[in-house]
C-alpha positions in Angstrom: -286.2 -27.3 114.0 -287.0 -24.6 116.5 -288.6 -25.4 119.3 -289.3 -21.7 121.3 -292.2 -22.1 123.9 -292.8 -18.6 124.2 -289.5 -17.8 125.6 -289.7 -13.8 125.9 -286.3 -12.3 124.2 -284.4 -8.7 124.4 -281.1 -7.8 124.0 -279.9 -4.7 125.5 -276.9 -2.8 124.5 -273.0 -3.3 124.2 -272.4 -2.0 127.5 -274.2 -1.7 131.1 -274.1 1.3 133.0 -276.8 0.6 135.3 -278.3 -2.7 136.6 -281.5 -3.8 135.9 -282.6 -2.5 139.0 -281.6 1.0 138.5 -278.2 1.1 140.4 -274.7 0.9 138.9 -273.4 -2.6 139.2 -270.7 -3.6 141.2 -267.5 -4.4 139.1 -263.5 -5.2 139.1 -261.9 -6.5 136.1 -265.3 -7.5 134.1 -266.9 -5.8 131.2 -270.5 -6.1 130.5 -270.7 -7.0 126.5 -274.5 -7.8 126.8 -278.0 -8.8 128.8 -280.9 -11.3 127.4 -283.8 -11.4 129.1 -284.7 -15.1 129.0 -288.5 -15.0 130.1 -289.0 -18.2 132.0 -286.8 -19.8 134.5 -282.9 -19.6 135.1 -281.0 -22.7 136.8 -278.1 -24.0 135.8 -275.9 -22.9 132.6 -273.0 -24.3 130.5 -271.4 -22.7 127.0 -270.3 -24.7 123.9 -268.1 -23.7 120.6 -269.2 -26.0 117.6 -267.6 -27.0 114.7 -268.1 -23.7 113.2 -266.3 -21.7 115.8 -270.0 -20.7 116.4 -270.2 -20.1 120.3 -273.6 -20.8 122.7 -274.7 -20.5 125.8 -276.9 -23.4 126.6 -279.6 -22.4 129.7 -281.2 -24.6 131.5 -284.8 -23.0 132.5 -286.6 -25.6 134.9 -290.3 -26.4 133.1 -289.0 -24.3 130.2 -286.5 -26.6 129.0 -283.3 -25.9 127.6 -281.9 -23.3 125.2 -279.4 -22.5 123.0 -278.5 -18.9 122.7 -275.8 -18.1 119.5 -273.6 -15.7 121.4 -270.6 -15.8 118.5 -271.2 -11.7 118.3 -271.7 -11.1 122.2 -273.4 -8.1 121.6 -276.0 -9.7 120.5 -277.1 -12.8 121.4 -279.8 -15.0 119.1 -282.0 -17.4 120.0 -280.8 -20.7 118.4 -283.5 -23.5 119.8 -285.0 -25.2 122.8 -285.3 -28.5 123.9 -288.6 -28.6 126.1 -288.7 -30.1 130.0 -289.8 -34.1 129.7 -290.5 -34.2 133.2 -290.0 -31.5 135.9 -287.7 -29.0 136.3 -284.9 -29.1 134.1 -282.0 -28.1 136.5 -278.4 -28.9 134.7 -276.7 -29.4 131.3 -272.9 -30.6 131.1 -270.8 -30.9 127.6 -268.8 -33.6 126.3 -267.8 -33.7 122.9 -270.7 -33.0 120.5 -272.9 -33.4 123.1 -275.0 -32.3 125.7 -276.2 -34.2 128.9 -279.4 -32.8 130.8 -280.4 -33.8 134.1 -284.4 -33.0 135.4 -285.5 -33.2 138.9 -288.3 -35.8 137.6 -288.1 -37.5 134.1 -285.4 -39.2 132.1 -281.8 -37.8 131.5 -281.1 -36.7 128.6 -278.5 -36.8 125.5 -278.4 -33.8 123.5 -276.9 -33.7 119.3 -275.5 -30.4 119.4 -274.0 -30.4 116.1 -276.1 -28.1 114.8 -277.4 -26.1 117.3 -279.9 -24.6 115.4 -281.9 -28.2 115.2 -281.6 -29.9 118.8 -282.7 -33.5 118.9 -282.5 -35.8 121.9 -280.7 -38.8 120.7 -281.0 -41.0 123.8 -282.1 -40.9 127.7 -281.9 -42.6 130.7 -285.0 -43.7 131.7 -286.7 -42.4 134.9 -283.0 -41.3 136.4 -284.5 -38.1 138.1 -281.3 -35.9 138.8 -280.6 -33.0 141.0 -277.1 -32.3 139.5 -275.2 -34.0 136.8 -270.5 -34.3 136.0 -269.7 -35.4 132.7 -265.9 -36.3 132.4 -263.5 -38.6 130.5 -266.6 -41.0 129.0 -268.4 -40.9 132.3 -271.7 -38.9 133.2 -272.3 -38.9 137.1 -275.9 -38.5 138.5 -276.6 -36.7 141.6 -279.2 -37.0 144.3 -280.8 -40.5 142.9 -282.3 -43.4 144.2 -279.2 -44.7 146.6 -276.9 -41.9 146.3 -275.0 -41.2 142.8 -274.9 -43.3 139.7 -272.3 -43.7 137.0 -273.0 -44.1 133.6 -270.5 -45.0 130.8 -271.1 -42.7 127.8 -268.1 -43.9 125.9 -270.9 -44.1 123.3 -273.8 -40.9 123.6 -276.1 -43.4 121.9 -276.0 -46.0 124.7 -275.4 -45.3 128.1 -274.9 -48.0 130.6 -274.6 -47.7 134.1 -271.3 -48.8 135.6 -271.9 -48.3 139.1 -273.3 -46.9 142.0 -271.8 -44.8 145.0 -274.0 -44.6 148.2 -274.6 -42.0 150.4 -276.0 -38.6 149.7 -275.2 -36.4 147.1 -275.6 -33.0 145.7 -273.1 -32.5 143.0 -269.9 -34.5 142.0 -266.5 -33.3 140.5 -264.6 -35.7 138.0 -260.9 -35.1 138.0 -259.1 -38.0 136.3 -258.4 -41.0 138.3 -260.9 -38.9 141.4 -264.5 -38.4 141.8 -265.3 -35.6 144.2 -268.9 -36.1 145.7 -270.6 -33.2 147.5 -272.9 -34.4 150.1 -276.1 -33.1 149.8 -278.0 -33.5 153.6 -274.3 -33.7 155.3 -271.6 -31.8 155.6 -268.6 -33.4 153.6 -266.9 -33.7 150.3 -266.0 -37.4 149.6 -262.9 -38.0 147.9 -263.0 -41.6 145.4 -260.4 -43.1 143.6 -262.2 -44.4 140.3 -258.9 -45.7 138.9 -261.1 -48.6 138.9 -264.5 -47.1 137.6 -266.4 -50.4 138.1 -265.8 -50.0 141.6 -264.9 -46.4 143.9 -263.1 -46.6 146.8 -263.6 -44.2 149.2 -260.3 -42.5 150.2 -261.6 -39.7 152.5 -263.3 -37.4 153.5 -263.0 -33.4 153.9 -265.4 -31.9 156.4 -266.9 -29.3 154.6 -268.3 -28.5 151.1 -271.9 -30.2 151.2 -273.3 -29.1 147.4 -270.3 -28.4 145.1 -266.6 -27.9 144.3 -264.0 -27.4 141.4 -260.0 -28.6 141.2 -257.1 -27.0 140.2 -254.0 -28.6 139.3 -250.6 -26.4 140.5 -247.3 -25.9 139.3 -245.4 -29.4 139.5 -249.2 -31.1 139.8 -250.1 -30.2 143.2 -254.0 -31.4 143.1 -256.7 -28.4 144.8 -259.6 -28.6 145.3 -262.6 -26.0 146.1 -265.6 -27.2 147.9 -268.5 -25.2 148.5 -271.3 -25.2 151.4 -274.6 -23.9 150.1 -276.3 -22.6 152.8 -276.8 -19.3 154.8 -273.2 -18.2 155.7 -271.6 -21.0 153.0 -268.4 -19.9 151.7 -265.8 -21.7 150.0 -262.5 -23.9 151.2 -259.8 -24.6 149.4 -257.8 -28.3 150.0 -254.8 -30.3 148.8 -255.9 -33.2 147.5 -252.2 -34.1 146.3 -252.9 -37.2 148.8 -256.6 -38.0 148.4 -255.8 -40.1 151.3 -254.9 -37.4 154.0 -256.7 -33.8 152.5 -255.1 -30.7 154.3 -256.9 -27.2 154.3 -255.0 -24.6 153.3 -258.2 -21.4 153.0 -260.7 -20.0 152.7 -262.7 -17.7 150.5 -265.5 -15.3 151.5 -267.3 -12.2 150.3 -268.3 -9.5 152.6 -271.3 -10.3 153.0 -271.2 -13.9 153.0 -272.8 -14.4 156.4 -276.3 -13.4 154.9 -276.2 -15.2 152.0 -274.8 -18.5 149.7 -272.1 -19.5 147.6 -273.4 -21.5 145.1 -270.9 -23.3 142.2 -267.7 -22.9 141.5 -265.6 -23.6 137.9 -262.2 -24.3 137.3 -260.7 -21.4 134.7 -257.4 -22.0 134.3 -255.5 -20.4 137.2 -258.8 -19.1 138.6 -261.8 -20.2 139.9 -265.1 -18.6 138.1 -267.9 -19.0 141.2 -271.8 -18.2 140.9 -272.1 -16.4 144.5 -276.0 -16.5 144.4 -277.0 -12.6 145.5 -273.4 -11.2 145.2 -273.3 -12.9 141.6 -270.1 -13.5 139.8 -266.8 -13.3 141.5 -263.5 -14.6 140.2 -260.9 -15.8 142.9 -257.3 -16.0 141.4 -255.9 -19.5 143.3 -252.4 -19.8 141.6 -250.9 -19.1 146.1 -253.8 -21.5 147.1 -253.4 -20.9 150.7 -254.0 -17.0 149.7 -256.7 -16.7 147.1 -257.3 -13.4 145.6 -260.6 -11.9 144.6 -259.4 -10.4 141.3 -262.5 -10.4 139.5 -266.3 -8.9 140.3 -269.7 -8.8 138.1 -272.5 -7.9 140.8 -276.1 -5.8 139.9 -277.2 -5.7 142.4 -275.5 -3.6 144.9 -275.9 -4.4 148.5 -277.8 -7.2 147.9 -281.0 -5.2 147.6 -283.7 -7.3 148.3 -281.8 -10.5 147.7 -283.2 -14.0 148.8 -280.9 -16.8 150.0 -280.8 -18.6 146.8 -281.9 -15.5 144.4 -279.0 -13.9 141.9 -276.8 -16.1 140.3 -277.1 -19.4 139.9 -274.5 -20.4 137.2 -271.8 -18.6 135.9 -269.4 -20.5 133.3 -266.6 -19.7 131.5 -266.4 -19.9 127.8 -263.2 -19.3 126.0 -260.0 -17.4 126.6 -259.5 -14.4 125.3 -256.3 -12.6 123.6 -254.1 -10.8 126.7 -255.2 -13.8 129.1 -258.9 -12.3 128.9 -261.9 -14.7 129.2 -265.1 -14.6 128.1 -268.0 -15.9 130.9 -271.8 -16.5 130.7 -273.2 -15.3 133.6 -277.1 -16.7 134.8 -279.5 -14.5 136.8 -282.4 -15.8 138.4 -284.0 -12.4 139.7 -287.2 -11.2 138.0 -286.6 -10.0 135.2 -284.8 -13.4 134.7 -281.4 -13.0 132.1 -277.7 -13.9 131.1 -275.2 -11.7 130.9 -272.3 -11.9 128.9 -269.0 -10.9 130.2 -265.7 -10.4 129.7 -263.0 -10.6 132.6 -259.9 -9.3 132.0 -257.4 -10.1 134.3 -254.6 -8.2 136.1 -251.4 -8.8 134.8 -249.9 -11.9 136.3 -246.9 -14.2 136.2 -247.2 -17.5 135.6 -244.6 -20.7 136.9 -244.1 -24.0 134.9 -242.6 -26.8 136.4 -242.1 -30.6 135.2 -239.7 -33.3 136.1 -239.0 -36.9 135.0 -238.9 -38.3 138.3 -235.5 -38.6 138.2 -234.8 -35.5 140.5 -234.9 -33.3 138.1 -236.0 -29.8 137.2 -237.1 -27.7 134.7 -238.5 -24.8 135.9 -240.0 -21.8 133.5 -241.4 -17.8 134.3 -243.2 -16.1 131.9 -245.4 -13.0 132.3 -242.7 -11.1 133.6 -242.1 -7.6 132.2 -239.1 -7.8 129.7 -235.3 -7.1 130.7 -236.3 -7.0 134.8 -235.0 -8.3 137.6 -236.8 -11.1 139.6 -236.4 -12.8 142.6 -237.2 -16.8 142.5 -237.6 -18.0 146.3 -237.1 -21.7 146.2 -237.3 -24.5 149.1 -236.0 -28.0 149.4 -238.0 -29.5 152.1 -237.7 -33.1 153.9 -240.1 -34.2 155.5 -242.5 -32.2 153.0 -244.7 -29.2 154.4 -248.2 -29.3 153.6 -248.6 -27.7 149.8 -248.5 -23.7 150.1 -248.4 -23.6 153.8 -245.2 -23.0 154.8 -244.2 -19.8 156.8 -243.1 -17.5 154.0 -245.6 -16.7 151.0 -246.0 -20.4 151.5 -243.0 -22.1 151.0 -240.0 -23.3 153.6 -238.5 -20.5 155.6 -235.0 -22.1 154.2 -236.3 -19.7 150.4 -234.3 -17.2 151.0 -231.0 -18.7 151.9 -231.2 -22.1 150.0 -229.4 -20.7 146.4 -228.1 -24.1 145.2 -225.3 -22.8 143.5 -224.1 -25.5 142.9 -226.6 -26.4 140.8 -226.8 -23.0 139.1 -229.9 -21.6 140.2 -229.6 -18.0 141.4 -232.2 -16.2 143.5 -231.8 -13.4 141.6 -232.4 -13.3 137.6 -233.0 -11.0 134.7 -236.0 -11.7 132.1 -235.2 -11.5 128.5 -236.9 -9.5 125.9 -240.1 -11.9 126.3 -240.3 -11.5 129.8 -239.2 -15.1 130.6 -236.6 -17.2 132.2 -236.3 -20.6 132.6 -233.5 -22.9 134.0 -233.0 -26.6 134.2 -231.6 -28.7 136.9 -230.1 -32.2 136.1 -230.8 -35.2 137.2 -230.2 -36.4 140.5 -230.1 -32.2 141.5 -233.2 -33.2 144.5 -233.0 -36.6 146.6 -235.9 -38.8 146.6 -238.1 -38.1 149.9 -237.2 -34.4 149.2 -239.7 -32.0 147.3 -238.5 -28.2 146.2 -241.1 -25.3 146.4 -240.8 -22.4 144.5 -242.3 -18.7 144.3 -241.2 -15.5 142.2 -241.5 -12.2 142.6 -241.2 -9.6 139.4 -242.6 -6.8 137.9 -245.6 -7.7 136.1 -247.6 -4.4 134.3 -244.9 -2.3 136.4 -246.2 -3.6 140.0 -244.6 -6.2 141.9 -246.4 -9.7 141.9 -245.8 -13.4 142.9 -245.9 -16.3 140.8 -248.1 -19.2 141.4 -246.3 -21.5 144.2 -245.3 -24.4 142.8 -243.9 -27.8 144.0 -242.1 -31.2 142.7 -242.1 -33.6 144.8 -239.2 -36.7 144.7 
């Protein structure tokens, strides 16, 4: 059943040459594939691919509700349906499964079918929960800026949500990454770190001081644990953290536009080896993280040059990712909250990149694998066996030890020096045993990747 509360609707053409405001947008790496004006208000955003392969962007639109946009031909968007505001400004919408989870300012959370897309129905709510900001991960649904600090509710079941506990203290916005809850303070100045191995029960493992409002985690190489937090706020920017030990966080950068001093970062999303961030008025930019401790703007959708006339909060509010593309592409939903108030949709195309895997069994051994690499080439792997261990992608050269280039462990027949194969890959395995416990072995590459020379993600395992 449609529900469209005179929601005004255009869709302008295949591609953008000048901004809605006249001026050619800003761009690096991003193609414009469509604008919809939306004709109410623009908060929050997420994107969904049904059963169907049908693919939505679902936009959240304060006292206009929530509504689903087919976007399957991205040229053309079409309205789908709307679920309307219970309460007072409907601010956030996160995915799990089949269904979607809403959070309102004022009013009851609520649980979305999204099987069809085409008929929305609310299938249950949480009474009363009034919500800032929501997380949905692994069964759980995480409310923000409540009643003593930031609930957790079990929705192993959509149908019937039950809270399972309650972590004090303010909050803004939460991450869930497997066994850790991330919560970003919302009047202080700190990112909380929780291990909910135990979900009944948090426990607080630290603290990192920074990232009041929001953050996103990457997982590196060998499973070093990053995270990004964010400060939203005149002159926020964004800091990136190993979180390997939740216990003892280390900074390792920072990530700032030019003109970040005037203006916010708002939130950030995990996309694979990149981080997709809404940067309020200098919109979307995409910050390649794979060398945490030197993050990489690689990726730029901005229209509105100089920040013309930009508020503190105005532009982008929510920019998420929606599938992968062939090449490495991906495809991104991109929110605008400027008058007149749209989505874009985008596509990102990265530059060409190499990419590390790395995996052990614990029982010090390796196996290592590049890929990305243009075929029959020479690269150069720069590895480090370190004791005690460095923090993660600090180290003094291109952030491993300063041992890379003359540690060649030829005994264990890893050269420095290796030629791709017709794929542009190499891989080698070391046995078991090859690293002593207490020990943990770094590695970077360099090759050509599109005919320019380019490092790999670092990566570690640790023994």
């Amino acid at each position: 059943m449609n529900r469209y509360y005179g929601l005004a609707l255009l869709v302008l053409g295949l591609s953008v040459t000048t901004t809605l405001i006249g001026q050619p947008p800003i761009q690096l790496n991003t193609t414009v594939r469509s604008t919809t004006l939306t004709g109410s208000g623009m908060a929050d955003l997420w994107t969904f691919i049904d059963s169907q392969g049908r693919e939505f962007a679902l936009i959240c639109q304060s006292s206009g509700g929530m509504s689903a946009w087919e976007i399957t031909n991205p040229a053309t968007p079409v309205f789908a349906d709307n679920i309307p505001t219970t309460g007072s400004d409907l601010k956030d919408i996160k995915i799990e499964g089949n269904y979607g989870f809403i959070c309102q300012e004022s009013g009851d959370g609520m649980v979305v079918d999204l099987t069809d897309p085409y008929n929305l129905n609310v299938v249950a709510t949480v009474p009363g929960i009034g919500a800032h900001n929501g997380e949905v991960g692994d069964g759980y649904w995480v409310f923000c800026s409540v009643p003593g600090g930031s609930q957790i509710w079990d929705i192993s079941n959509p149908l019937n949500p039950f809270l399972v506990s309650t972590v004090s203290g303010s909050s803004h916005d939460a991450t869930i990454d497997g066994d850790r809850l991330y919560i970003h303070s919302f009047s202080g100045t700190q990112t909380h770190v929780y291990d909910i191995s135990n979900i009944a029960s948090p426990q607080l493992l630290s603290s990192i001081p920074y990232g009041n409002h929001s953050g996103a985690t990457y997982t590196a190489p060998g499973g070093q644990r990053i995270v990004m937090v964010c400060n939203e706020t005149g002159g926020g920017y964004s800091q990136i953290w190993d979180v390997t030990d939740g216990s003892n966080p280390v900074y390792l950068s920072s990530y700032q536009t030019p003109g970040w001093a005037s203006i916010s970062v708002h939130n950030p999303v995990e996309m694979g080896r990149y981080i997709c961030i809404s940067h309020y008025a200098d919109f979307l930019r995409i910050v390649d993280v794979a060398n945490p401790s030197t993050p990489q703007e690689v990726g730029i959708f901005d229209p509105v040059p100089n920040n013309a006339g930009a508020g503190l909060f105005s532009g982008c509010w929510g920019a998420v990712p929606l599938k992968e593309l062939a090449g490495g592409g991906h495809r991104i939903v991109v929110g605008n909250r400027n008058t007149p108030v749209s989505f874009y949709v985008i596509d990102f195309t990265p530059p060409p990149a190499i990419d590390l895997a790395m995996s052990t069994t614990g029982a010090g051994d390796l196996d290592f694998t590049l890929s990305g690499v243009d075929p029959f080439t020479t690269a150069y792997n720069l590895i480090s066996v370190q004791s005690p261990i460095l923090p993660f992608g600090s180290a003094p050269f291109l952030g491993i030890g300063q041992d890379a280039f003359f540690l060649l462990i030829a005994n264990a027949g890893a050269p420095i020096q290796v030629a791709t194969d017709a794929q542009g890959q190499w891989s080698i395995s070391l046995p078991a045993g090859a690293i002593a416990p207490g020990f943990a072995m770094d590695v970077v590459s360099l090759g050509l990747a599109g005919g320019q020379y380019r490092l790999s993600p670092v990566g570690r395992i640790g023994f």
